[in-house]
TORVO-615967 format. One record per residue: x, y, z of N, C-alpha, C in turn; residue in one letter. Coordinates in steps of 0.2 Angstrom, whole numbers, plus 5000, padded with zeros to 4 digits. Example, Ala and Ser with C-alpha at 12.3 -4.5 7.8 and 13.67 -1.06 7.14 Angstrom:
506649725039506249785039506649845039A
506449895035506849955036506450005039S
END
This chain:
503756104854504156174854503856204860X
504456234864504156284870503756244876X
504056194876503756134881503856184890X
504556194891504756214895504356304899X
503856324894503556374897502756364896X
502456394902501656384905501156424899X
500756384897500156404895499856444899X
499556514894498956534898498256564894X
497856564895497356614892497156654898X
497256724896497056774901496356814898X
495856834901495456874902495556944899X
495756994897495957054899495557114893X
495557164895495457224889494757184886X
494357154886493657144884493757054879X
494557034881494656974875495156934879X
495156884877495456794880496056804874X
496756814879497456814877497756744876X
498056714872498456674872499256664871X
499456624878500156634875500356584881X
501156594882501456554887502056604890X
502256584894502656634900503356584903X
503756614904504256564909504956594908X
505356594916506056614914505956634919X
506556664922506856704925507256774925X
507156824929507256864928506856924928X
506957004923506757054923505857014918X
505657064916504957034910505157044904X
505057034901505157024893504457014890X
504257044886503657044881503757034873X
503556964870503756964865503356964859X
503356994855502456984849502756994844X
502256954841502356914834502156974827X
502156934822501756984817501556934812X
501356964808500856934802501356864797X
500956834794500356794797500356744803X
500956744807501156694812500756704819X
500956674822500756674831501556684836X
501256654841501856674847502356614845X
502256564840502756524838503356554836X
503256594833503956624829504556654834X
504456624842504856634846505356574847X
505256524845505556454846506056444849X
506556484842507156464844507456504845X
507256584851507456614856507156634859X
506656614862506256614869506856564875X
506956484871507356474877507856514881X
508356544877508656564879508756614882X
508256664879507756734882507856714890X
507456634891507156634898507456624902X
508256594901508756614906508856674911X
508856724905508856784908508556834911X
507756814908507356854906506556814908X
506056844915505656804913505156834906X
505056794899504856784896504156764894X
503856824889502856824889502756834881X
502756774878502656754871501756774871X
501356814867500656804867500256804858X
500056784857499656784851499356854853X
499256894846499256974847498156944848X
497756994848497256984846497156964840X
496456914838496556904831496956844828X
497256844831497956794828497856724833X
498056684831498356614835497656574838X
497756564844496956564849497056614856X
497256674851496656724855496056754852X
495556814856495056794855495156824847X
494456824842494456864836493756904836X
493656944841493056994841492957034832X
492157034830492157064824492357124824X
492357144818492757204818492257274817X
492457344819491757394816491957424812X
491457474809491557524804492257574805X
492257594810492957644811493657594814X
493257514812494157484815494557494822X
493957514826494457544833494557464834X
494357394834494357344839495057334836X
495457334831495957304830496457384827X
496357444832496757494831497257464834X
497957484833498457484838498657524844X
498157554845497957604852497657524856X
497057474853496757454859497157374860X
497557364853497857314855498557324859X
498757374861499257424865499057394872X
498357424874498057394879497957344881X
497757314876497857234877498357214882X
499057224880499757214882499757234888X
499557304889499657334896499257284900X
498457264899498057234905498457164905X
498757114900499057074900499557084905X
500057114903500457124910500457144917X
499657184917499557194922499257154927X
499057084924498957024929499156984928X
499757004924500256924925500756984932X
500757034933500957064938501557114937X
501557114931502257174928502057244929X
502257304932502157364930502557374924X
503157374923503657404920503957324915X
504157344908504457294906504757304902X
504957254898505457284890504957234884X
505157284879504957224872505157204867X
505257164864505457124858505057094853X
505057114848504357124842504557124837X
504157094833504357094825503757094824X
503457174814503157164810502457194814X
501957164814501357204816501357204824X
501757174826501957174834502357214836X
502557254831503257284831502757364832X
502157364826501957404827501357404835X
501257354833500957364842501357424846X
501857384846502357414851502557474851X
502557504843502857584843502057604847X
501557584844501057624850501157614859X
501257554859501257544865501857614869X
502357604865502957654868502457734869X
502257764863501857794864501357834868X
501057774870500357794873500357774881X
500757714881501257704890501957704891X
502157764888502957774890503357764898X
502757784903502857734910502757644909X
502857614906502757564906503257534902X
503657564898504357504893504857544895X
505257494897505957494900506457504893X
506257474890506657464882506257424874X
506457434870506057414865506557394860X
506357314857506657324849506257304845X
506257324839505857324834506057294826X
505657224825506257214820505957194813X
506157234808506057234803505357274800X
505357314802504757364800505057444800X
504657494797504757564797504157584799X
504157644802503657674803502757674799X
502557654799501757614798501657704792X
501657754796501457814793501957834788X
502657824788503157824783502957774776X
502757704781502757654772502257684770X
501557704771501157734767501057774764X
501457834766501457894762501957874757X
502657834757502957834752502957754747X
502257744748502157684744502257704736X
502657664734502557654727502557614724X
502757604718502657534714502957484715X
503457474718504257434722503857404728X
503357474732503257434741502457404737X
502157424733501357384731501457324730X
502057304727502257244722502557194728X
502757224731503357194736502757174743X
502457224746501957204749501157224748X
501057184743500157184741499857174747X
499957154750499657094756499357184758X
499757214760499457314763498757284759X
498757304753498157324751497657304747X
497857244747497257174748496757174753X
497357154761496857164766496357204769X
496457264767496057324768495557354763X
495457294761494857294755494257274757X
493857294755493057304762492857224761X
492757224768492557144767491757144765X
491857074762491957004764492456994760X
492757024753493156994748493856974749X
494056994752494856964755494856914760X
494356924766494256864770493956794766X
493556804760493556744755494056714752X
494356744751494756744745495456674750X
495556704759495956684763495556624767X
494856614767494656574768494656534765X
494656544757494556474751495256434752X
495656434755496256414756496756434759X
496656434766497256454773497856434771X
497856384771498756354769499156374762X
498756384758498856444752499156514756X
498856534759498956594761499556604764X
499656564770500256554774501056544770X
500856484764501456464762501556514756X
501056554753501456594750501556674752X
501256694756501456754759502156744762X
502356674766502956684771503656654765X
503256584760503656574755503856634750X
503656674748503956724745504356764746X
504656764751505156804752505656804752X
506356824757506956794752507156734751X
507056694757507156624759506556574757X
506256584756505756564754505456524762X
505256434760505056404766505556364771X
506056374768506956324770506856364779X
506856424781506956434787506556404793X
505956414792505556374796505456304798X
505456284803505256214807504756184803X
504556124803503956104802503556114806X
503656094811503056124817502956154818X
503256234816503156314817502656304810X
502856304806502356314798501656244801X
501556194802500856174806500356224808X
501156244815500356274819500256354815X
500556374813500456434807499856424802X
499856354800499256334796498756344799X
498756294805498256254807497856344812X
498256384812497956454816497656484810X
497956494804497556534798497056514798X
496856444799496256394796495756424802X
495656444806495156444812494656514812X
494156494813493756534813493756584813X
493756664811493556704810494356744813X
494856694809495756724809495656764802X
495456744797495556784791495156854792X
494556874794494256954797494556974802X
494856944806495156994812495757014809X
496356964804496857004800496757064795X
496257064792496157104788495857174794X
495657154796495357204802496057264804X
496557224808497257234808497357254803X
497357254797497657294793497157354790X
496757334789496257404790496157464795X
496157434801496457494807497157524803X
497657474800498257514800498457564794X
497557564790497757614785497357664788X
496857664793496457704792496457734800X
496057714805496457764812496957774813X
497457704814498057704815498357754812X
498257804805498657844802498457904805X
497857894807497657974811497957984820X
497957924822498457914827499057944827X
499457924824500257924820500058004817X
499758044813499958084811499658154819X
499258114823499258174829499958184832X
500158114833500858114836501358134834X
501458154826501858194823502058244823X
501358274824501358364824501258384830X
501158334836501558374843502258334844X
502558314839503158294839503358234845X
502858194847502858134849503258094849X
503758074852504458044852504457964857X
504357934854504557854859505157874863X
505157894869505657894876506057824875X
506057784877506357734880506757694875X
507457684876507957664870507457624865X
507557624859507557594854507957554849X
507957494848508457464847508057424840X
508357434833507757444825508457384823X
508157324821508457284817508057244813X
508557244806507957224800508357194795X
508057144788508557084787508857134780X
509457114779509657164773509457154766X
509257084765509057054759508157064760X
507757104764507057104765507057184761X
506257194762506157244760506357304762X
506257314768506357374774507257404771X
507557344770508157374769508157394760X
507857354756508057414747507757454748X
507157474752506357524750506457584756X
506757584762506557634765507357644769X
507357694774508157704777507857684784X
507857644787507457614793507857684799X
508357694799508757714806508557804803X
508657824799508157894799507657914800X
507057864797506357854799506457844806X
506757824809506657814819506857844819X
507457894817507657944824507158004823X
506858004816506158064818505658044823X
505757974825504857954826505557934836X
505857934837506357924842506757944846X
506857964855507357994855508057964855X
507957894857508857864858508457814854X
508957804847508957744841509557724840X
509557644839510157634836509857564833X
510257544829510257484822510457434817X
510357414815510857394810510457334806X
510757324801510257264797510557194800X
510357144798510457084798510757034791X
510956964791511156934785510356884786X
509956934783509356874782508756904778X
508456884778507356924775507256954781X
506756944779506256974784505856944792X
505956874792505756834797506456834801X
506656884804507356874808507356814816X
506856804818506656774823506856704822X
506756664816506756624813507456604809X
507756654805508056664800508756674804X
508856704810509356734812509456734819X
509356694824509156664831509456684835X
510256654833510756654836510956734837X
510856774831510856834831510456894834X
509756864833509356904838509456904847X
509656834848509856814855510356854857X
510856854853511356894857511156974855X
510757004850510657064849510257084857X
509557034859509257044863509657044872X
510156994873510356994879510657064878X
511157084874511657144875511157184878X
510657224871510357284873509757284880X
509657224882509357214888509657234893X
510157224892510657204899510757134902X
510757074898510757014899511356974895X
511957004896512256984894512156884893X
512356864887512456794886513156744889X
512756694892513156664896513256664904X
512856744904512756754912512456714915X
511856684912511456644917511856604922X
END
């Protein structure tokens, strides 16, 4: 998979980035979310790269970049500094200005990213997530049940990176099989290297790490930006699967127009892996709102 685009490990922000690059065109930044890597571009990356040069990367933590331990206040895996990650990434592979395209905890990258370097994204879309400071406040019995994984991982280590260490591919096939499609959508060789990345050294603490940042500064972040009424500038483009969570549990397109000034939306016919699950539909969602029209290459 993904033969067609350049491996790289970049240096950058204090940690060794992993991912692959190639295409033509404006820049395209694309990140993954939990528990996957840059793979879950597969089967729209190609055609991204007609239009679009194209920068899949393993977020920190994840895949083979690097997995720094984590501290007491969780800054190393806040989405403030994985934010920057992104920016020093692009800033020597040689992009000022880009657009991006995210699903899930990448997704959340990204609303910080928008954020904190509003000179720097041309456009965003974000797929299948609600505001990180919304789902928390309004967890209830429905969103604890539906996503334990929240509040599992954010349980003081060591107990949850055991629990995910006694068994990786446990982990993998029942967090991604439980949902609406179970394992049917996925490659074989997308679910491998999904395995064979959970299995690696010091991937289960950095992930928990990431979710611990996400209950704890990341809400202090998100609630400063609140109350100066902090708004993501740059279009925002929120798609999410009708049969997942995000669509019974929350109103996704209201939640963004408070946190957004131009939103726009709509569900999909699928779960929550949209990237996977709905390809041909994010491909042509992503050329429109890009300005890459399909077919133009």
């Amino acid at each position: 998979m993904l033969e067609r685009f350049k491996v790289f490990d970049l240096d950058v922000n204090g940690v060794t980035l992993h991912g692959r690059a190639g295409g033509s065109g404006p820049p395209l930044l694309l990140l993954h979310g939990h528990p996957q890597t840059h793979v879950i571009w597969h089967r729209v990356a190609p055609e991204l790269a007609d239009h679009c040069h194209v920068v899949m990367v393993d977020l920190r933590g994840y895949g083979h970049s690097s997995k720094p331990p984590g501290d007491d206040e969780h800054v190393t895996y806040s989405k403030r500094v994985m934010a920057e990650d992104m920016v020093a990434l692009m800033n020597a592979l040689g992009f000022e200005r880009f657009a991006v395209l995210t699903h899930d905890r990448g997704a959340r990258v990204a609303h910080r990213l928008c954020l904190d370097h509003p000179e720097r994204i041309e456009r965003a879309m974000f797929l299948d997530i609600a505001p990180t400071l919304d789902m928390y406040e309004r967890t209830d019995r429905a969103f604890a049940s539906a996503y334990f994984h929240w509040f599992l991982l954010i349980q003081p280590a060591p107990l949850p990176e055991q629990l995910i260490e006694g068994n990786p591919r446990a982990w993998i096939d029942g967090v991604m099989g439980n949902r609406h499609a179970g394992l049917i959508p996925f490659a074989p060789e997308a679910l491998d290297a999904y395995r064979a990345a959970m299995a690696l050294p010091g991937t289960a603490h950095a992930m928990c790490e990431d979710y611990r940042a996400a209950s704890t500064i990341d809400l202090e972040h998100d609630r400063i930006d609140r109350d100066l009424d902090h708004r993501i500038a740059c279009p925002l483009r929120v798609l999410w699967g009708e049969h997942g969570v995000i669509e019974k549990l929350f109103d996704p397109m209201a939640l963004w127009q408070a946190c957004a000034s131009d939103v726009s939306g709509r569900a999909l016919p699928c779960g929550h892996y949209l990237p996977e699950e709905c390809p041909d539909e994010i491909i042509d969602e992503a050329l429109a709102f890009f300005n890459a029209p399909r077919g133009a290459a």
